[in-house]
MILUMZA-553917 format. One line per field, with one value per residue (C-alpha): residue in three letters; residue number from 0; x, y, z. Coordinates in steps of 0.25 Angstrom, whole numbers, plus 5000, padded with zeros to 4 digits. Layout:
REM MILUMZA-553917
r = c(ALA | ...) .
k = c(NUM | ...) .
xx = c(X | ...) .
yy = c(Y | ...) .
zz = c(Z | ...) .
This chain:
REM MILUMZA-553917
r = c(UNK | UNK | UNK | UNK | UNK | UNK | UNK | UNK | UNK | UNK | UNK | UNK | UNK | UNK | UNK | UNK | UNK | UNK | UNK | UNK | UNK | UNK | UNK | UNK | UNK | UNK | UNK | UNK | UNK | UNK | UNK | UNK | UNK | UNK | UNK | UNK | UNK | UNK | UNK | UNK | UNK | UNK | UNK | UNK | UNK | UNK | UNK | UNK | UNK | UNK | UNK | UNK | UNK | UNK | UNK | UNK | UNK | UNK | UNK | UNK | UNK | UNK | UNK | UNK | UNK | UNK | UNK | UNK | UNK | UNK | UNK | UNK | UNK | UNK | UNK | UNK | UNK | UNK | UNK | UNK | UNK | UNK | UNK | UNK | UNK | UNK | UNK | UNK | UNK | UNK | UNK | UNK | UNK | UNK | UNK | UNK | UNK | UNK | UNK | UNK | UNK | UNK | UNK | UNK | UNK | UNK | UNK | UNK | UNK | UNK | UNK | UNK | UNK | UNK | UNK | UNK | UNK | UNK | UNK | UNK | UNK | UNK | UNK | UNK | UNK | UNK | UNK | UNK | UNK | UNK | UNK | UNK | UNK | UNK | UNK | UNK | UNK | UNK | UNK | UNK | UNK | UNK | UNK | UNK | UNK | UNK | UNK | UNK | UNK | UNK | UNK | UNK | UNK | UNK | UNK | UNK | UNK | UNK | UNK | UNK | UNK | UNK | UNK | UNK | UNK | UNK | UNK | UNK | UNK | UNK | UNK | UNK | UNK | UNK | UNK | UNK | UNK | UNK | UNK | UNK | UNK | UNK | UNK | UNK | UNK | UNK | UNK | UNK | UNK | UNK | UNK | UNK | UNK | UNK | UNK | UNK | UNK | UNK | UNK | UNK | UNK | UNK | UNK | UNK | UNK | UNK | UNK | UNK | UNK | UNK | UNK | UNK | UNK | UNK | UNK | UNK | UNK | UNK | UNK | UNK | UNK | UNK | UNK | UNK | UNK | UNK | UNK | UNK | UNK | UNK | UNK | UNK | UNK | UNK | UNK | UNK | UNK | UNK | UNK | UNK | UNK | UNK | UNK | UNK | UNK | UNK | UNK | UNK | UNK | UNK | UNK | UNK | UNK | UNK | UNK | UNK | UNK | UNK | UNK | UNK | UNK | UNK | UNK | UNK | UNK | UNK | UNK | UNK | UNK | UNK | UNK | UNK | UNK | UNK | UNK | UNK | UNK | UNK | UNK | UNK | UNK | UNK | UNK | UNK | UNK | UNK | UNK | UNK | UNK | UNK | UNK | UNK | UNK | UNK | UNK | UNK | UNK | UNK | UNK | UNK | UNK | UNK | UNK | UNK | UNK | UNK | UNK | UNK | UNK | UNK | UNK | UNK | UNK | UNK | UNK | UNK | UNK | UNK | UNK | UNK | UNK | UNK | UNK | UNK | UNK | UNK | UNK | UNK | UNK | UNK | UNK | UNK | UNK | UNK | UNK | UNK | UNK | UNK | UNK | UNK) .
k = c(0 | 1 | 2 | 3 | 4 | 5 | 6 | 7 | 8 | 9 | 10 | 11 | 12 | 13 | 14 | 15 | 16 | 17 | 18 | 19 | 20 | 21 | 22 | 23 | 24 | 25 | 26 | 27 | 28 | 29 | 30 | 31 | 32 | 33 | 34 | 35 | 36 | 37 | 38 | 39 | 40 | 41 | 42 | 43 | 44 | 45 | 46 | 47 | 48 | 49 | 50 | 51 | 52 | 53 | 54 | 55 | 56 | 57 | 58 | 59 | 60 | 61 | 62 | 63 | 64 | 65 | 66 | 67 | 68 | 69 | 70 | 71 | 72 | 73 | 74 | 75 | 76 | 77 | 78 | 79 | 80 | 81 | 82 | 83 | 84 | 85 | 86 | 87 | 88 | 89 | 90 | 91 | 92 | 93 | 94 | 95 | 96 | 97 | 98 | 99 | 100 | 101 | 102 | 103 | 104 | 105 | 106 | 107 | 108 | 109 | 110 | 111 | 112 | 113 | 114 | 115 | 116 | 117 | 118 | 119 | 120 | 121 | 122 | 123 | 124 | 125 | 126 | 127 | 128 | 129 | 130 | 131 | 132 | 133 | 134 | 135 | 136 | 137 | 138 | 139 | 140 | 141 | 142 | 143 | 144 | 145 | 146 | 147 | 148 | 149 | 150 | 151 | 152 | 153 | 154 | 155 | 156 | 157 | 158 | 159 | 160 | 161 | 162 | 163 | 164 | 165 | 166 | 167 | 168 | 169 | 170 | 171 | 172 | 173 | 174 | 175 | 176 | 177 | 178 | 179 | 180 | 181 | 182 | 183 | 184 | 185 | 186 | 187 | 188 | 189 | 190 | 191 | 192 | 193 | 194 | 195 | 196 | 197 | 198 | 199 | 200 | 201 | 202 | 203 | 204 | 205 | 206 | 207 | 208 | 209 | 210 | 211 | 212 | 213 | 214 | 215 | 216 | 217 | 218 | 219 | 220 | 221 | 222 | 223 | 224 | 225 | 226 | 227 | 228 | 229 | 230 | 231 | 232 | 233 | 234 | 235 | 236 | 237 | 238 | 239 | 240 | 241 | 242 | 243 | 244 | 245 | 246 | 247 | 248 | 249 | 250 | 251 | 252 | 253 | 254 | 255 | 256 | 257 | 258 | 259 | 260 | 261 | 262 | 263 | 264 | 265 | 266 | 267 | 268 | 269 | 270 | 271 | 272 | 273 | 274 | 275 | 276 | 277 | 278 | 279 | 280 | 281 | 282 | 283 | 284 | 285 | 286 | 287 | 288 | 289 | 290 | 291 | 292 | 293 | 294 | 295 | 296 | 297 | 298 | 299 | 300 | 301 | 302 | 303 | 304 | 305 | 306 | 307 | 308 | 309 | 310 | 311 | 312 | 313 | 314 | 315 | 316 | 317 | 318 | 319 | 320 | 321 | 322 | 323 | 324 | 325 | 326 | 327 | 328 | 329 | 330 | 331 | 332 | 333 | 334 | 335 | 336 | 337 | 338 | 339) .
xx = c(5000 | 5004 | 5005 | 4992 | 4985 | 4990 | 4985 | 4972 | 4970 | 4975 | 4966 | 4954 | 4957 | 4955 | 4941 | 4941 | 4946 | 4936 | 4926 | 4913 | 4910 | 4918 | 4927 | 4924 | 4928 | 4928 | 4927 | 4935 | 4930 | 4938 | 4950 | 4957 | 4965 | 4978 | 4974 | 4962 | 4972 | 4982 | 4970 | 4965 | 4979 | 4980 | 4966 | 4971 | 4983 | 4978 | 4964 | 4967 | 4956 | 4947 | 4943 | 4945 | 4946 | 4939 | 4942 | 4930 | 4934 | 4928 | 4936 | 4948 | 4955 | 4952 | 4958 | 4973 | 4973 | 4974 | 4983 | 4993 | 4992 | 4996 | 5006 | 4999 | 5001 | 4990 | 4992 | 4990 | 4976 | 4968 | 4957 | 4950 | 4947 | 4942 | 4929 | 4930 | 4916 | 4913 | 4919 | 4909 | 4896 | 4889 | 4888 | 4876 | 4869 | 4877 | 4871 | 4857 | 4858 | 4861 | 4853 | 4841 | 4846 | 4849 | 4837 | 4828 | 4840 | 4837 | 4851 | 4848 | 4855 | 4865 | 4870 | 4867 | 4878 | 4889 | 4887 | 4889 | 4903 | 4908 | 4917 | 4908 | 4896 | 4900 | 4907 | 4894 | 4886 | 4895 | 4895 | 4879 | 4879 | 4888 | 4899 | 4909 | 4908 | 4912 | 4917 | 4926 | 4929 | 4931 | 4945 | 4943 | 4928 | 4921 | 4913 | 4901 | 4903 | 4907 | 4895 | 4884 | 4891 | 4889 | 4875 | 4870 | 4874 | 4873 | 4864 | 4863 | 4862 | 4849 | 4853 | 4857 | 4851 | 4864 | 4877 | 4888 | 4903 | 4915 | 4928 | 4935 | 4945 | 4956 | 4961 | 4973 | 4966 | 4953 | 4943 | 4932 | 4922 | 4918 | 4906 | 4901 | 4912 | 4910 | 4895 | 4883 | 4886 | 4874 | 4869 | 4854 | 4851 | 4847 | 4860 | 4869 | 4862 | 4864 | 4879 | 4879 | 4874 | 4882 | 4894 | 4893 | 4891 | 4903 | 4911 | 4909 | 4910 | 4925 | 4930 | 4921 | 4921 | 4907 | 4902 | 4899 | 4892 | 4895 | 4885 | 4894 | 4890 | 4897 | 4888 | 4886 | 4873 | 4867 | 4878 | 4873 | 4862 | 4862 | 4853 | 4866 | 4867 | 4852 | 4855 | 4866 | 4856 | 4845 | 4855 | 4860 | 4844 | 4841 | 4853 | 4850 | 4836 | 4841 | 4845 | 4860 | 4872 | 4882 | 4882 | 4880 | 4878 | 4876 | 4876 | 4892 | 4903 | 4917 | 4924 | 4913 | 4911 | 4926 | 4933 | 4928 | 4932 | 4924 | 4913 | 4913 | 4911 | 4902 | 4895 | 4894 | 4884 | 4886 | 4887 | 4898 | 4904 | 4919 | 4917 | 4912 | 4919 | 4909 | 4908 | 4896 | 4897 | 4888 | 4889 | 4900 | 4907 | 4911 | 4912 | 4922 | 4930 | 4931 | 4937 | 4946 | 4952 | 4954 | 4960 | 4969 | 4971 | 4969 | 4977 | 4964 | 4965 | 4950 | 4946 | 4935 | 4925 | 4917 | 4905 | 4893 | 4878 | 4879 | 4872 | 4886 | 4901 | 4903 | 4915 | 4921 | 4934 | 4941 | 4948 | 4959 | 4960 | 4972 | 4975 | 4973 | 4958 | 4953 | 4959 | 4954 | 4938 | 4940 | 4941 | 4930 | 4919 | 4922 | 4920 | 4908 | 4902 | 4902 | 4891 | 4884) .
yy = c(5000 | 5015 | 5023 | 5030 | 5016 | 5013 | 5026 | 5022 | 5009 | 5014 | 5024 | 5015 | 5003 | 5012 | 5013 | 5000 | 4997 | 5004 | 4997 | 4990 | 4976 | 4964 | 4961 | 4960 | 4951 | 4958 | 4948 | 4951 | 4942 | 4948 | 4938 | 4934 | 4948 | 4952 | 4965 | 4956 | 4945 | 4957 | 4964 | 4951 | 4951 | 4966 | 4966 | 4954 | 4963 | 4978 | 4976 | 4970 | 4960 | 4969 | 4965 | 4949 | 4948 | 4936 | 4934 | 4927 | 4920 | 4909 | 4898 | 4895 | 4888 | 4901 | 4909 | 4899 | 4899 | 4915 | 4917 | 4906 | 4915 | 4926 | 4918 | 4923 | 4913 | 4905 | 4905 | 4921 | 4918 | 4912 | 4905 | 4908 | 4921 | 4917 | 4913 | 4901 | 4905 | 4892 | 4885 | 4890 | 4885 | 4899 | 4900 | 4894 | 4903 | 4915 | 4912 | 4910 | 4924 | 4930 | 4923 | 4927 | 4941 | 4941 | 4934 | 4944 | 4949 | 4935 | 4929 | 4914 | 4904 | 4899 | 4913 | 4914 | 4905 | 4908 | 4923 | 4916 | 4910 | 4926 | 4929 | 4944 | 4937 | 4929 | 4939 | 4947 | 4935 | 4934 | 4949 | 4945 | 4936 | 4941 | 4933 | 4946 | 4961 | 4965 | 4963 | 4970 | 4967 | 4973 | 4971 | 4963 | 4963 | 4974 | 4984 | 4979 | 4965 | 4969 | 4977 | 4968 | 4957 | 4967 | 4970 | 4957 | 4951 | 4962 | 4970 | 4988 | 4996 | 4997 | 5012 | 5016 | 5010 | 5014 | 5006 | 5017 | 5017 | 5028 | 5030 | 5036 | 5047 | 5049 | 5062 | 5067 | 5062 | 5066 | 5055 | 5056 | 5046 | 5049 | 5042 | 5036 | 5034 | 5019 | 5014 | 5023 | 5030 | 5041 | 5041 | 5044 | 5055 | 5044 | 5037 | 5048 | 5049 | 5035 | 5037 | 5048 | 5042 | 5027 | 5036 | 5045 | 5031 | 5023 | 5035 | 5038 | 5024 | 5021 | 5035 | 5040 | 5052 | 5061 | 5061 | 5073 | 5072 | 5080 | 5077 | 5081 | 5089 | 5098 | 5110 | 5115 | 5117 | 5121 | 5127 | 5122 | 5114 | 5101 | 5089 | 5081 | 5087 | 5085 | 5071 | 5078 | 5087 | 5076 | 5066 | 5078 | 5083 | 5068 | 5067 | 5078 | 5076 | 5062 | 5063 | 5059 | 5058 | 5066 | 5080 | 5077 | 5090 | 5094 | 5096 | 5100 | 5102 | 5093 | 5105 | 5112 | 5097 | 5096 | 5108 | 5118 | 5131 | 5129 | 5124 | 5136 | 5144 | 5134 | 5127 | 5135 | 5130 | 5116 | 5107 | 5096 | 5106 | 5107 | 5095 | 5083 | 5068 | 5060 | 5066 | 5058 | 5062 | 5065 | 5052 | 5042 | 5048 | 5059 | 5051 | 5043 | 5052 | 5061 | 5050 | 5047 | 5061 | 5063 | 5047 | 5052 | 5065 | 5069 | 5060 | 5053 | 5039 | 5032 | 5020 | 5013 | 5012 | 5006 | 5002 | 5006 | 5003 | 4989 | 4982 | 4978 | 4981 | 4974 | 4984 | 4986 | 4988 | 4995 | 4983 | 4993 | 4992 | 4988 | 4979 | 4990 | 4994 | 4980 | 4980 | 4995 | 4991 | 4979 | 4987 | 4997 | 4986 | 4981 | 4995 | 4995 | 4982 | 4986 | 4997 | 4988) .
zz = c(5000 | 4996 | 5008 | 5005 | 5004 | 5017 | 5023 | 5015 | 5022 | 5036 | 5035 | 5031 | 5039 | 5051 | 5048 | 5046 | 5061 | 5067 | 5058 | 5067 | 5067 | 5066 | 5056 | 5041 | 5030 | 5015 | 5003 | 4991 | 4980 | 4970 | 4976 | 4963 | 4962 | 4968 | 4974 | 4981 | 4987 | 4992 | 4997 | 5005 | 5010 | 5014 | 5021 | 5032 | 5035 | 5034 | 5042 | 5056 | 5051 | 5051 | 5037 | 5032 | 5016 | 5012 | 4997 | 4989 | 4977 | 4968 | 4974 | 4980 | 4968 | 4959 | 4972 | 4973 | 4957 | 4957 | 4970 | 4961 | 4949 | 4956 | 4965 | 4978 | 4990 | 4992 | 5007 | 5006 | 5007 | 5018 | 5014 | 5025 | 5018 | 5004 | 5001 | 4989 | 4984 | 4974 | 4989 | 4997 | 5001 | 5000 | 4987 | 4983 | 4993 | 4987 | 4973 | 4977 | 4984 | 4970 | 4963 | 4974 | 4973 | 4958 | 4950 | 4949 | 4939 | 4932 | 4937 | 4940 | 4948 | 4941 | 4938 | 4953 | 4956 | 4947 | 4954 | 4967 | 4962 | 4961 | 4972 | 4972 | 4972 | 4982 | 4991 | 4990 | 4995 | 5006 | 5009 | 5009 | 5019 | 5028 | 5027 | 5023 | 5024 | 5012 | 4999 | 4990 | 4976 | 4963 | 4960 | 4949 | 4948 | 4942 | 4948 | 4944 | 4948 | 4960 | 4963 | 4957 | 4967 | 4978 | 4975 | 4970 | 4986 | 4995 | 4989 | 4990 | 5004 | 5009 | 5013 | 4999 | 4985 | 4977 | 4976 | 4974 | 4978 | 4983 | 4985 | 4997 | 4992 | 5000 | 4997 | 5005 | 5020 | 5014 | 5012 | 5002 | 4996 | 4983 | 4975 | 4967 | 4958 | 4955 | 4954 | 4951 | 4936 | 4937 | 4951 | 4953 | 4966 | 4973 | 4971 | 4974 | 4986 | 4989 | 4986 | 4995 | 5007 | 5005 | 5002 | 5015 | 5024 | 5019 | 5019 | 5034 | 5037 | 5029 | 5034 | 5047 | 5042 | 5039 | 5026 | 5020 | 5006 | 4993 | 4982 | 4971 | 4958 | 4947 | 4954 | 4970 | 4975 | 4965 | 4957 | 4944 | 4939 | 4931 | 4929 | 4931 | 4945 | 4949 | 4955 | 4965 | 4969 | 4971 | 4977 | 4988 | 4990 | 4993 | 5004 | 5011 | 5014 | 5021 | 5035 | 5031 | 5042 | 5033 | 5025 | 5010 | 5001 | 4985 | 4974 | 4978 | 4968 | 4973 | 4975 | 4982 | 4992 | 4993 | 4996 | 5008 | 5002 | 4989 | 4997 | 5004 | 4990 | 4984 | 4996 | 5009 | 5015 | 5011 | 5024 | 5014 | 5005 | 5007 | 5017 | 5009 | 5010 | 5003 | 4987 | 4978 | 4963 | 4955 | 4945 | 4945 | 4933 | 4942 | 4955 | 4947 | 4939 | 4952 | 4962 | 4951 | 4948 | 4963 | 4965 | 4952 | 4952 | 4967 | 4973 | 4982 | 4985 | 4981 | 4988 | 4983 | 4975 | 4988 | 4984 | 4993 | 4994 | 4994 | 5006 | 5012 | 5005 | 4992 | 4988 | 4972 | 4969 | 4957 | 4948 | 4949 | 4965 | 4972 | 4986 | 4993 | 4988 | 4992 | 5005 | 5008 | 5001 | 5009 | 5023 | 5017 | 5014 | 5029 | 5034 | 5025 | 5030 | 5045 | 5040 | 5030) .
């Protein structure tokens, strides 16, 4: 790890000390990957057991004929902590819950079962039941696999009826979150709102701090009217008249949400302008462009996407991820899970 990776985790892993309940086991079923196996090995040393990986793969042969390919000891994983899913006496009733949650989609039993077979379906099953407290994957899966395993097994949060992700921006000791940049293209008011409110939870939750919500636009208050701004409007009216426990506030330009001293031009009577930590865009084509210039170009380090919404955490990961993403999405599911 880079000096600021370790800072990173120190920094998270705290949190993650002071974490309520028991301890939690996180099931990575994206197991036949490099990063996963360093990751596994990583979370067993970094978290005090605090969090137990448990990789989920599609049997044990498949798992000793990868770690000989890539010439990893065998013995460097105990098989206490795998879950062989063809193995394991489950799996019959983890396909006839996707195929009691799935036929009305026209998936029948025998499709039912081969789902099972896949380590996300499974490890979502898993998550289900009980059994783990998370899962994380996405390293070689894609985004939408990864999220239809998520929703398919553990269903959406009863609190919110939008599955949405964030990042957390750490900027030079200021934490952020910024979202969506991952999941929702062209977010209805209703699901900005939801955004909002699942964004302001987790973010209190992984940092303990206050959120205070900016509902970002191209215009402040009114500034300027467009129909492409109405939804912000919407989605702002809509959180304010809930009896939230944070500050949210919009329609609000970045600069006017970010910095106090514009704020004080712009937004003086603003109650999150200049203050705001939890930023929601407008649409994810800005969400994403804009974590990405300030990851590039302004030197913020962006951990996530973390997925949020679902019923307990079932967490994606960018395919371009490293060790240390798994490791620190593996401590934020089961931060995640003790709220859940």
């Amino acid at each position: 790890m880079s000096d600021g990776s370790t800072k990173k985790a120190s920094t998270l892993l705290k949190i993650l000390d002071n974490a309520a309940g028991a301890k939690h086991t996180v099931a990575l079923p994206d197991a036949l990957d490099v990063r996963t196996i360093e990751a596994y090995t990583s979370i067993l040393q970094s978290t005090n057991g605090a969090v137990t990986p448990l990789l989920v793969v599609e049997s044990l042969a498949v798992l000793h004929d990868f770690l000989d390919q890539q010439e990893i000891p065998r013995d460097k994983i105990d098989v206490d902590h795998v879950v062989s899913v063809s193995e394991n006496d489950l799996l019959s009733d983890c396909a006839a819950r996707i195929y009691n949650k799935r036929k009305h989609k026209g998936v029948h039993e025998e499709e039912s079962l081969v789902m099972a077979h896949s380590p996300l379906y499974f490890a979502g099953y898993l998550l289900d039941i009980g059994l783990v407290d998370g899962v994380v994957a996405g390293s070689v899966s894609t985004t939408s696999d990864v999220l239809r395993a998520g929703i398919t097994m553990v269903g959406t949060d009863t609190n919110v009826k939008t599955v949405s992700s964030f990042f957390l921006m750490d900027w030079y000791g200021r934490t952020l979150a910024f979202a969506d940049c991952g999941v929702v293209p062209r977010p209805t008011a209703q699901q900005l709102r939801d955004i909002a409110v699942s964004t302001a939870h987790n973010f209190s939750l992984l940092t303990q701090k206050e959120p205070k919500v900016a509902m970002l636009s191209f215009a402040t208050l009114g500034s300027a009217k467009d129909v492409s701004t109405a939804h912000v409007v919407e989605a702002t009216n809509i959180l304010q008249g809930e009896n939230l426990p944070f500050g949210v506030d919009g329609e609000l330009q970045f600069d006017a949400a970010f910095d106090i001293d514009v704020a004080k031009r712009k937004a003086p009577d603003s109650p999150v302008a200049g203050h705001a930590n939890v930023f929601v865009f407008p649409d994810l084509n800005s969400g994403n462009i804009a974590y990405k210039i300030a990851q590039r170009m302004g030197g913020a380090t962006a951990i996530g996407p973390i997925v949020q919404g679902l019923r307990k955490p079932y967490l994606d990961l960018s395919r371009g991820c490293n060790s240390f993403d798994i490791v620190m999405s593996a401590a934020i599911a089961a931060l995640m899970s003790a709220q859940s």
